[in-house]
DSSP file (Angstrom, degrees, kcal/mol; ACC not computed):
  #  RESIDUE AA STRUCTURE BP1 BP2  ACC     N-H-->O    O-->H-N    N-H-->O    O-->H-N    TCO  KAPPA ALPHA  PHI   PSI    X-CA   Y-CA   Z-CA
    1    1 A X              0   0    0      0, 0.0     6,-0.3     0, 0.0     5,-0.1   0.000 360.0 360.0 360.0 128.6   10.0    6.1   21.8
    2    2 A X        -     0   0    0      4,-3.1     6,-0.1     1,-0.1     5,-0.0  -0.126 360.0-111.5 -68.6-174.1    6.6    7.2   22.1
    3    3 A X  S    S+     0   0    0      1,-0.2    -1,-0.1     2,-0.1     0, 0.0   0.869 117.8  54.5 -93.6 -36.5    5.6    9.3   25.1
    4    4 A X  S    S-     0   0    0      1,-0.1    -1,-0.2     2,-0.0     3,-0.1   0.772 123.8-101.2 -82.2  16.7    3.5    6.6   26.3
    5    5 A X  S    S+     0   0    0      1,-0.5     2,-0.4     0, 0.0    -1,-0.1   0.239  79.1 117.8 134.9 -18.8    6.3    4.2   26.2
    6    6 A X        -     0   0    0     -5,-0.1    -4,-3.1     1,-0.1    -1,-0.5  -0.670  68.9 -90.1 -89.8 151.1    6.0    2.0   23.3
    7    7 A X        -     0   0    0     -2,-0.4     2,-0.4    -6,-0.3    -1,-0.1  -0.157  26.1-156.8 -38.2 137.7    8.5    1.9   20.5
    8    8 A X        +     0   0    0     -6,-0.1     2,-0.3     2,-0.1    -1,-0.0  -0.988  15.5 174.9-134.9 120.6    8.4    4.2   17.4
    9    9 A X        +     0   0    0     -2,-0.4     2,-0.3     2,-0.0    43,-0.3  -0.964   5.9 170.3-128.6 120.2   10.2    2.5   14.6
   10   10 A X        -     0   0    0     -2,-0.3     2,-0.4    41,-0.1    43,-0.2  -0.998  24.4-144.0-128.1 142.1    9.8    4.8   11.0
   11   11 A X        -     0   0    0     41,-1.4     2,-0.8    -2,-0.3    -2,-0.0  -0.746  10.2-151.1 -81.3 128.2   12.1    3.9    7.8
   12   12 A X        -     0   0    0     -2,-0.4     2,-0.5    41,-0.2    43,-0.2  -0.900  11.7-165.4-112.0 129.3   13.1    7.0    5.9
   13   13 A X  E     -a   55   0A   0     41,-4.0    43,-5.7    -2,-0.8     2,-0.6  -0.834   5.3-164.8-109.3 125.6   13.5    6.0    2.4
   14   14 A X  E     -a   56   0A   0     -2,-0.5     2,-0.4    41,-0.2    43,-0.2  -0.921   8.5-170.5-130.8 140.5   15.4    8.6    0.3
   15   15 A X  E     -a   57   0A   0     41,-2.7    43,-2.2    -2,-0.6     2,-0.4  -0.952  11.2-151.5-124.8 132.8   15.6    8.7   -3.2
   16   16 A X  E     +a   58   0A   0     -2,-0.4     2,-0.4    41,-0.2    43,-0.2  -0.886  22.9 173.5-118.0 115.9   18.2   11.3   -5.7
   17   17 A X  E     -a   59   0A   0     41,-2.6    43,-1.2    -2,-0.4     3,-0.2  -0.979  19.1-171.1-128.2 125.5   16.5   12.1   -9.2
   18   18 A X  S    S+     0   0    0     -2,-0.4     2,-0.2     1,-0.3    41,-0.1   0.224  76.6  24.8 -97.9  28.4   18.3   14.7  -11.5
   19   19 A X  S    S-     0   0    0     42,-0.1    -1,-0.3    43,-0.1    42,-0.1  -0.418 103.5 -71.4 157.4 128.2   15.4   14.7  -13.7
   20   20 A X        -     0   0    0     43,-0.2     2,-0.5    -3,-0.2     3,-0.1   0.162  41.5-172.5 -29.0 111.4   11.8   14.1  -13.7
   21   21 A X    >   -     0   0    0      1,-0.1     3,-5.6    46,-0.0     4,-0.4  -0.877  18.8-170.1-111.1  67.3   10.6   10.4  -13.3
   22   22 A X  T >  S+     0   0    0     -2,-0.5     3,-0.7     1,-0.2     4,-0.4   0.890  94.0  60.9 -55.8 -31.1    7.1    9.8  -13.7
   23   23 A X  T 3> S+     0   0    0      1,-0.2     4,-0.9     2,-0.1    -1,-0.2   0.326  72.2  92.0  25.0 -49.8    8.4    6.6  -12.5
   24   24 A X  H <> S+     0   0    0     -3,-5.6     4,-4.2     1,-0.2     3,-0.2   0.896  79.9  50.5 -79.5 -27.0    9.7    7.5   -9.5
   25   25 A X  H <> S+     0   0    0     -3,-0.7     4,-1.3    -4,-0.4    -1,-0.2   0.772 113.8  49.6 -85.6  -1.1    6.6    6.8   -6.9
   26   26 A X  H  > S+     0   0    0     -4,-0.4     4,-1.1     2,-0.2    -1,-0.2   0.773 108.9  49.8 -67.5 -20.1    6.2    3.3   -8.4
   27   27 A X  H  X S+     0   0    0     -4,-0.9     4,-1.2    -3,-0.2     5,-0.3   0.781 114.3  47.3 -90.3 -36.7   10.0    2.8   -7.9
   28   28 A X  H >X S+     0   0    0     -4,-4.2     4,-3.5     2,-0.2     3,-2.5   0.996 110.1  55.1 -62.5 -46.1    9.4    4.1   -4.2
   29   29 A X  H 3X S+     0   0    0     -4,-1.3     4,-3.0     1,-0.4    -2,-0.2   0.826 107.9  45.4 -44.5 -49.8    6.3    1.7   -3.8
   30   30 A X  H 3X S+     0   0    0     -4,-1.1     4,-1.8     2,-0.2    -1,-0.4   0.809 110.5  52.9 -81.7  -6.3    8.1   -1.2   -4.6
   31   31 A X  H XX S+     0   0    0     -3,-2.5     4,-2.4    -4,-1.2     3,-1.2   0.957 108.0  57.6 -74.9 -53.2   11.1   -0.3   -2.3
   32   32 A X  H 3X S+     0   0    0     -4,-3.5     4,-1.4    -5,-0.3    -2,-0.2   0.864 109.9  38.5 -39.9 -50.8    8.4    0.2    0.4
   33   33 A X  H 3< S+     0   0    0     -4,-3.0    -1,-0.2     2,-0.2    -2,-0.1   0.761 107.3  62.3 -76.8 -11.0    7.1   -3.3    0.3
   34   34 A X  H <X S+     0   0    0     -4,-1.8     4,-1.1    -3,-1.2     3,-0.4   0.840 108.9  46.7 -72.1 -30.7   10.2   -4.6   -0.2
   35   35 A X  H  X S+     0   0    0     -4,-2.4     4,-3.0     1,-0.2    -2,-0.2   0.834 110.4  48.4 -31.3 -54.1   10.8   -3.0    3.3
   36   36 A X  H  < S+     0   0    0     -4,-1.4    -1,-0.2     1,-0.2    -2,-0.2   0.047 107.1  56.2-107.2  21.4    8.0   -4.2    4.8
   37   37 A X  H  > S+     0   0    0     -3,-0.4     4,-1.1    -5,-0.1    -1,-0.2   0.487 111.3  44.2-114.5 -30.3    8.4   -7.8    3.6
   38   38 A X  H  X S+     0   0    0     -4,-1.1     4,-2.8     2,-0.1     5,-0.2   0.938 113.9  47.4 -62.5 -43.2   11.8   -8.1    5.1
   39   39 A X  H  X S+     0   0    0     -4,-3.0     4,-0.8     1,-0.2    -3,-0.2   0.755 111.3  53.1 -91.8   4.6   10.7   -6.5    8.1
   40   40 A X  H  4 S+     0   0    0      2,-0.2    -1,-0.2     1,-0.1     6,-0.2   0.881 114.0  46.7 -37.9 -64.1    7.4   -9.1    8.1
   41   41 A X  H  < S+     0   0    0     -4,-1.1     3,-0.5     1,-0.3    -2,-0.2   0.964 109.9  47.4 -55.0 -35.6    9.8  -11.8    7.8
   42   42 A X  H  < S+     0   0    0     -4,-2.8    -1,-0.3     1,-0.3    -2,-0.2   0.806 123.4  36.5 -92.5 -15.3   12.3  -10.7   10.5
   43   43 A X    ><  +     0   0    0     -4,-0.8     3,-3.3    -5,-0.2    -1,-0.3  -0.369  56.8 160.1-124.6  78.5    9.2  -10.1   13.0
   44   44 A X  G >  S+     0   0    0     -3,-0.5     3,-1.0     1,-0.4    -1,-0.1   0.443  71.0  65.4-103.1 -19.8    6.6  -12.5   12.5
   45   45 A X  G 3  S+     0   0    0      1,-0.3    -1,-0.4     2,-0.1     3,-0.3   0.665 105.7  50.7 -90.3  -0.4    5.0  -11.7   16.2
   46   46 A X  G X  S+     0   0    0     -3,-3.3     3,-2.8     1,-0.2    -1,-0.3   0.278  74.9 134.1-113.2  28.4    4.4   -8.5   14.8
   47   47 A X  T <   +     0   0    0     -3,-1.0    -1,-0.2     1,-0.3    -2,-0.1   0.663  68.6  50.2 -36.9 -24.4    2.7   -9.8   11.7
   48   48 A X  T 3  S+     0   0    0     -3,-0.3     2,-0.4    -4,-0.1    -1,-0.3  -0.003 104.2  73.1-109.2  44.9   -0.4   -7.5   11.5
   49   49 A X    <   -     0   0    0     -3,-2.8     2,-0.6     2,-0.0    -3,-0.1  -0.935  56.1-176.1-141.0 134.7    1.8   -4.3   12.0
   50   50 A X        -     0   0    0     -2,-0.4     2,-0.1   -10,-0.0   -14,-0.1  -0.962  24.3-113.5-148.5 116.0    3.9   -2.6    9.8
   51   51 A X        -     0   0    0     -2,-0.6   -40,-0.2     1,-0.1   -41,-0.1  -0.327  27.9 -92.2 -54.0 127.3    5.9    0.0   10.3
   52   52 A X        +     0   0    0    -43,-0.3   -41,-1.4    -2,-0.1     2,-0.4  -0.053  35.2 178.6   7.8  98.7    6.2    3.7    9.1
   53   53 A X        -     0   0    0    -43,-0.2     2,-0.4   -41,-0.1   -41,-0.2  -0.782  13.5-165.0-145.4 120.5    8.1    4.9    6.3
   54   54 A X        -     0   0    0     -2,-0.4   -41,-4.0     1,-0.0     2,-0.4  -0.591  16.5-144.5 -81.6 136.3    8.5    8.2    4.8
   55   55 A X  E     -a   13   0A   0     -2,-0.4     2,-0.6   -43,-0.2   -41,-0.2  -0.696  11.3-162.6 -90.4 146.2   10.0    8.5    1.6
   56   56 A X  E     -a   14   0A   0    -43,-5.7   -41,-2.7    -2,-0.4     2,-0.2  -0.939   4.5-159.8-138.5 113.4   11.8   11.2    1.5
   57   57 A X  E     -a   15   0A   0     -2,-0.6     2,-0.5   -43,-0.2   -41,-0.2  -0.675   3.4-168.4 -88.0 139.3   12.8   12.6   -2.6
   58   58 A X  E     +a   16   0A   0    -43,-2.2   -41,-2.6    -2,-0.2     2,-0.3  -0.996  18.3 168.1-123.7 137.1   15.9   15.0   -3.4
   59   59 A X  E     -a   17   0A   0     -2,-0.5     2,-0.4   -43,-0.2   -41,-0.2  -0.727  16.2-175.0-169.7 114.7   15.8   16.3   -6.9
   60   60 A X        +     0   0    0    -43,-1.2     2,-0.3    -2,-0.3     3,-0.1  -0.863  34.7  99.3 -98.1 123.2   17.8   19.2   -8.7
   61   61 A X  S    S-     0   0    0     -2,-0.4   -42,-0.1     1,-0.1    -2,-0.0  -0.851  73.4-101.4 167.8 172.1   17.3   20.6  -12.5
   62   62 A X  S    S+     0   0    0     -2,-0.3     2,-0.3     2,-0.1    -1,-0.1   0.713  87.8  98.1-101.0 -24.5   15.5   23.6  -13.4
   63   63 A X  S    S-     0   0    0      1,-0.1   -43,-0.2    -3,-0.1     0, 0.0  -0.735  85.1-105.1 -86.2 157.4   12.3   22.2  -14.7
   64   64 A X        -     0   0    0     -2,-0.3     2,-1.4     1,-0.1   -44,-0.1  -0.035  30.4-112.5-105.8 136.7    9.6   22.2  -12.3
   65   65 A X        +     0   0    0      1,-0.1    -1,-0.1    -6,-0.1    -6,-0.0  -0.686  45.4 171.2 -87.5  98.3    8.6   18.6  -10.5
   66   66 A X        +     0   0    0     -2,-1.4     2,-0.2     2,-0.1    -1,-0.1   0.049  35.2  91.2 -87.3   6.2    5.2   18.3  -12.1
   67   67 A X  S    S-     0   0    0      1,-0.1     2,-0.1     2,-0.0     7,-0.0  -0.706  82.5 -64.8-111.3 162.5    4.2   14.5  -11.1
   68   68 A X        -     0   0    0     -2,-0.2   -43,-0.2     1,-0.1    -1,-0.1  -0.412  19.5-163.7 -74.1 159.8    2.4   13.1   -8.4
   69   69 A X  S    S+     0   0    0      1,-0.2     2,-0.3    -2,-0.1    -1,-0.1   0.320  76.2  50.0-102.4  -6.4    3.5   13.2   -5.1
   70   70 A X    >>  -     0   0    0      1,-0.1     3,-2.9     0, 0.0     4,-0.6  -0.888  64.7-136.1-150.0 106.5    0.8   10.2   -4.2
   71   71 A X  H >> S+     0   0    0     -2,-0.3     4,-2.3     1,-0.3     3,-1.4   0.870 110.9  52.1 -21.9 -46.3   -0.5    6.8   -5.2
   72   72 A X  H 34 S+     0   0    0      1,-0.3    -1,-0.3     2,-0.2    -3,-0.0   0.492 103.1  53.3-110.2  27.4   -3.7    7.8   -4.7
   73   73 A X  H <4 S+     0   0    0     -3,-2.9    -1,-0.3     4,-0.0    -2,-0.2  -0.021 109.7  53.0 -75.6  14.3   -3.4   10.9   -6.8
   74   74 A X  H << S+     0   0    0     -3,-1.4    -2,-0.2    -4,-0.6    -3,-0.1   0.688  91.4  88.0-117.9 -56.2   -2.1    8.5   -9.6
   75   75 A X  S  < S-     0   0    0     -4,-2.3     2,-0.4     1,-0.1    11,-0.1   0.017  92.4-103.5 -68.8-174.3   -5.3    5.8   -9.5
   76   76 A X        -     0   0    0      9,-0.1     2,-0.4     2,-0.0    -1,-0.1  -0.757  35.6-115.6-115.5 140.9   -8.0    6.6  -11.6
   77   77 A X        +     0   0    0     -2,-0.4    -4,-0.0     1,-0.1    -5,-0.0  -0.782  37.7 173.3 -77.6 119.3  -11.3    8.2   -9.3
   78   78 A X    >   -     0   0    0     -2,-0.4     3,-3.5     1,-0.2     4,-0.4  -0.444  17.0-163.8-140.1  67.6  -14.1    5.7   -9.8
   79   79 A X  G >  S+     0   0    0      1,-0.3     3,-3.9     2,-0.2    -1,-0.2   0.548  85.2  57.4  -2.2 -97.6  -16.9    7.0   -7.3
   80   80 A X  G 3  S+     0   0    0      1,-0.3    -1,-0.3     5,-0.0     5,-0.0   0.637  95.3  62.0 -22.7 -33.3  -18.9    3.5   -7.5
   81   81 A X  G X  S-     0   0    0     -3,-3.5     3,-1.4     3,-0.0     4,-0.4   0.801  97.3-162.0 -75.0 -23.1  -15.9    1.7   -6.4
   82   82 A X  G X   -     0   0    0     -3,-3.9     3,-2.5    -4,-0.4     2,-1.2  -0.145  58.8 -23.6  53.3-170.4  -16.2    3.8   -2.9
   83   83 A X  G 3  S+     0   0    0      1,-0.3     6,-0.4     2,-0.2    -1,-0.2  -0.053 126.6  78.7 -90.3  11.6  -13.2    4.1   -0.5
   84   84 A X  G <> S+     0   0    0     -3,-1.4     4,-0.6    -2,-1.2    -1,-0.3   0.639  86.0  57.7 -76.2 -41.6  -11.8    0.8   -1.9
   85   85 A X  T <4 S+     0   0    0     -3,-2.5    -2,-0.2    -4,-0.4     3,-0.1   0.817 114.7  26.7 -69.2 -17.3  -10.6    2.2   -4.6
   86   86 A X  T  4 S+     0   0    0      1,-0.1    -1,-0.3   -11,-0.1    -3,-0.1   0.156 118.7  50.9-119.1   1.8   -8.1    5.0   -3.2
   87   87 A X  T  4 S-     0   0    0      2,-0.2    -2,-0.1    -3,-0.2    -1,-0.1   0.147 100.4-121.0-132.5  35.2   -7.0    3.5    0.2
   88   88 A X     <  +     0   0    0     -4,-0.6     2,-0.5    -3,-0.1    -4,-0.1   0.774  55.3 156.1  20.7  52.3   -5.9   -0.1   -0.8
   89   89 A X        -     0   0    0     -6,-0.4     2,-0.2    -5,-0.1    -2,-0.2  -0.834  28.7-149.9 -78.1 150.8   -8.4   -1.8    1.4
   90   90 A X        -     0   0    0     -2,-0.5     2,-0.5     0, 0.0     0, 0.0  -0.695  10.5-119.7-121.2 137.8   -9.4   -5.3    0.3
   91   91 A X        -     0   0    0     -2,-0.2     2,-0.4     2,-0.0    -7,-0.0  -0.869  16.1-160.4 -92.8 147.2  -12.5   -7.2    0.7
   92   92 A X        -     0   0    0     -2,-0.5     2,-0.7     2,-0.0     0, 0.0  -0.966   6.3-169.8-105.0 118.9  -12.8  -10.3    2.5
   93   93 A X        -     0   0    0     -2,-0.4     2,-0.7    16,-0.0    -2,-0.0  -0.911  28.7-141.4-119.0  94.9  -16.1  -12.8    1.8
   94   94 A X        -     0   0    0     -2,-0.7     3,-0.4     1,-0.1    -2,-0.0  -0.707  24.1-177.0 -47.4  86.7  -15.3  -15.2    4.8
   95   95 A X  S >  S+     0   0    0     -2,-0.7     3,-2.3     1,-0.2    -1,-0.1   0.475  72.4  78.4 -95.7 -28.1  -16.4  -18.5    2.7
   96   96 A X  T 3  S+     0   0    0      1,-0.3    -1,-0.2     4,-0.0    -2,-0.1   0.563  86.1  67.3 -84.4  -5.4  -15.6  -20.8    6.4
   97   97 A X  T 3  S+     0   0    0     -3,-0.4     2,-0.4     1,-0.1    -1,-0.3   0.707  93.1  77.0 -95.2 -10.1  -19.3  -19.4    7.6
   98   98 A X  S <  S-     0   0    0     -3,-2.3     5,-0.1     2,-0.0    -1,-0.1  -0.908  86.2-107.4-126.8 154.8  -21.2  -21.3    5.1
   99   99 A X        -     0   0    0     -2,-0.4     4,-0.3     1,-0.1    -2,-0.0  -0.230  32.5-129.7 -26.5 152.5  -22.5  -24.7    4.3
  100  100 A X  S    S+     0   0    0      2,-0.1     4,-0.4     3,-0.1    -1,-0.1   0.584 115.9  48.6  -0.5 -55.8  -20.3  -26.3    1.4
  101  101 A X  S    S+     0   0    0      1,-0.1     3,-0.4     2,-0.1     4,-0.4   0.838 106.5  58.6 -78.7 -32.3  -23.7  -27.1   -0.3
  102  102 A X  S >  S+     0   0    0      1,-0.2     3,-2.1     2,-0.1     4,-0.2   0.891  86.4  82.3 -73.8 -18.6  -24.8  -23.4    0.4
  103  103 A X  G >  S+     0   0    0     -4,-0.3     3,-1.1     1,-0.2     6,-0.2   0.853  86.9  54.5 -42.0 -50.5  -21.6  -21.8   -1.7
  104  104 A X  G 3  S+     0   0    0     -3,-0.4    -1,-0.2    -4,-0.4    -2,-0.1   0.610 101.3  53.9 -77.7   2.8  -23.2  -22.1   -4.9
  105  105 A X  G <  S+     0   0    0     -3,-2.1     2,-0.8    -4,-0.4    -1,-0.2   0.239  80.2  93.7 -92.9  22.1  -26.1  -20.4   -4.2
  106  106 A X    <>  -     0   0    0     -3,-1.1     4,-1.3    -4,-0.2     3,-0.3  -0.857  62.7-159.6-108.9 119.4  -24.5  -17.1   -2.9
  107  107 A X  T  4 S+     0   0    0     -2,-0.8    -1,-0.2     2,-0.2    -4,-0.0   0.671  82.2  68.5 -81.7  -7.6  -24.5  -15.2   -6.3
  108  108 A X  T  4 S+     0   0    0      1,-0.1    -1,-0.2    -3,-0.1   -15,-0.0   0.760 115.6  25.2 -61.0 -40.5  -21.7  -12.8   -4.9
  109  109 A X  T  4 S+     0   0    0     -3,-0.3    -2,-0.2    -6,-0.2    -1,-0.1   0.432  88.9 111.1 -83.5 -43.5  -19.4  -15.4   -5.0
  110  110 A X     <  -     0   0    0     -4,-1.3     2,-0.4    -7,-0.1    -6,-0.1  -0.352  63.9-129.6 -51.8 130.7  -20.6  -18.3   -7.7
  111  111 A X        -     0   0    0     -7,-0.0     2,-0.2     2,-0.0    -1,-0.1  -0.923  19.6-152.2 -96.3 126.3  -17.9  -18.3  -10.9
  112  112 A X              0   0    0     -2,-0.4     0, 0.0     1,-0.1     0, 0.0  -0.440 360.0 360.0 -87.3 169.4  -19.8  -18.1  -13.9
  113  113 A X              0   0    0     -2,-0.2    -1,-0.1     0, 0.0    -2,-0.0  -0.218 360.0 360.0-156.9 360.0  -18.2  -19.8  -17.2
């Protein structure tokens, strides 16, 4: 419980590697959304909220854990792309705001073939 009252729900996901997995934070990633699609489903009033979860790694062997620690030390830095590209934000081009007949002039939008 937070202090001002509201509910604090975080899943701690722990994961046991005895040797180094470049692997292993894609294998957390999908556990994570598989979390947060169950717990979508089972709370539907809370649909644009998603709870907290630290992954939490244990991992023993004498060479040194050398991978990243972060998705978005893993994607590739492509300035031009700005602050899409490292923070999984999505664009939306609401389509419901224009004419029908005005859709094919919006060149942002238009599929070329």
């Amino acid at each position: 419980m937070l202090k001002d009252g509201n509910p604090l729900l975080i899943y701690v996901l722990v994961e046991h590697k005895s040797a180094v997995d470049p692997k292993t934070l894609l294998q957390l990633a999908g556990y994570m959304v598989n979390i947060w699609k169950r717990y979508a489903a089972d709370h539907p009033e809370r649909r644009n909220t998603l709870p907290p979860i630290i992954p939490l790694g244990f991992y023993h062997s004498r060479q040194d854990w050398a991978i990243p620690l972060s998705v978005c030390d893993m994607i590739e830095d492509i300035p031009a792309l700005g602050s899409y590209n490292r923070s999984f934000q999505y664009i939306v081009r609401d389509l419901g705001k224009l004419a029908p007949e005005c859709l094919s002039s919006q060149s942002d939008i238009r599929a070329v073939f």
